[in-house]
C-alpha positions as CSV (number, residue, x, y, z in Angstrom):
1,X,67.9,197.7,20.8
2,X,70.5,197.2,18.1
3,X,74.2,199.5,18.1
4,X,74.2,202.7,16.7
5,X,77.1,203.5,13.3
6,X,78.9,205.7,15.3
7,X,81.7,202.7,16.5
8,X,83.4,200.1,14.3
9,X,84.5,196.8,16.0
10,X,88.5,196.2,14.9
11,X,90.2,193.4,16.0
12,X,94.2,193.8,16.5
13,X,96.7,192.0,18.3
14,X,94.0,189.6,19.7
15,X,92.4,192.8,20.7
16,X,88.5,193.7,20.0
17,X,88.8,197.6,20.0
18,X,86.1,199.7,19.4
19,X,86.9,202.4,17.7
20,X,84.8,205.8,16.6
21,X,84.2,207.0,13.5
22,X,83.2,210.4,12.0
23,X,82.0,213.1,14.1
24,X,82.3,210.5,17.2
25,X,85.9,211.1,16.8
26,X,85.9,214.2,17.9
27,X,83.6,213.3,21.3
28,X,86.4,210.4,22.3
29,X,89.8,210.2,23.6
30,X,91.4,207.1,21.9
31,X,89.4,203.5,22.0
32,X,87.5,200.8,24.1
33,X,88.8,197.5,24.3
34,X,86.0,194.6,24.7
35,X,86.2,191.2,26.2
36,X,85.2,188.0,24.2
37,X,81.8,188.7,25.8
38,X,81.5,192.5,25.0
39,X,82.8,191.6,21.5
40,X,80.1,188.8,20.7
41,X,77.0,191.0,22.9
42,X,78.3,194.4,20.4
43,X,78.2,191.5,16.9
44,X,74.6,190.7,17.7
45,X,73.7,194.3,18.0
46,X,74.7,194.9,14.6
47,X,70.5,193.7,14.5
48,X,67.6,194.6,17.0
49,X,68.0,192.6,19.4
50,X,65.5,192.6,22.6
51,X,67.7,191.4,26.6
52,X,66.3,188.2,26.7
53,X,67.9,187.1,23.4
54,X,71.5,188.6,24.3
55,X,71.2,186.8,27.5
56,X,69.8,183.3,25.7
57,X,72.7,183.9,23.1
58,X,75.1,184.6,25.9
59,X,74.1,181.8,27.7
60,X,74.3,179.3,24.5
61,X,77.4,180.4,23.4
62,X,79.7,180.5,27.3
63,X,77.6,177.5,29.3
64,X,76.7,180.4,31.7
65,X,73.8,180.4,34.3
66,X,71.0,182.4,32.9
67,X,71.3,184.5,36.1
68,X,75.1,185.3,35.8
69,X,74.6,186.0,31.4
70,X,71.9,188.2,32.6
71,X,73.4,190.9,35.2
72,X,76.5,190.8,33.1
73,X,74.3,191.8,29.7
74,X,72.6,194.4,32.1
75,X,75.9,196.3,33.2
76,X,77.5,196.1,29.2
77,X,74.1,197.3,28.0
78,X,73.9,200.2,30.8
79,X,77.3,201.2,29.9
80,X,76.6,201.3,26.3
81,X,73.6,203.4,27.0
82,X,75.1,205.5,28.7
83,X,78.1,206.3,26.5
84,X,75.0,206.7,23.7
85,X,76.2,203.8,21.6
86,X,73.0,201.5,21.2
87,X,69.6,203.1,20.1
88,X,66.6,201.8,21.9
């Protein structure tokens, strides 16, 4: 899966934002604000990236359980899917 072009990562205030661009504009009502997590899980999907290496990269990077990294990954990645932001 890797993040589709339609959302630019800005940080601001100590703030990771994402924040639409072109036509994606139009289909969203202001920005979405992403943890340190979020923020590092959306960087790596800047290239395809399969769920087992977010979760070993989550895992590396916050000395998280594999377990924990893993339903957390799940329920960014389903809400990204479902807001149509990450091509599988």
């Amino acid at each position: 899966m890797k993040r589709k072009d339609e959302l630019m990562l800005q940080k601001v205030g100590g703030q990771a934002l994402l924040i639409p661009l072109g036509a994606k504009v139009l289909d969203m009502n202001g920005m979405v604000v992403l943890n340190t997590t979020g923020s590092f899980i959306w960087e790596l999907l800047a290239e395809e990236r399969s769920f087992e290496e977010l979760v070993s990269a989550v895992v590396e990077r916050f000395a998280v359980e594999a377990d924990r990294a893993g339903d957390d990954v799940r329920t960014f990645l389903d809400d990204l899917i479902r807001q149509g932001w990450i091509a599988l």
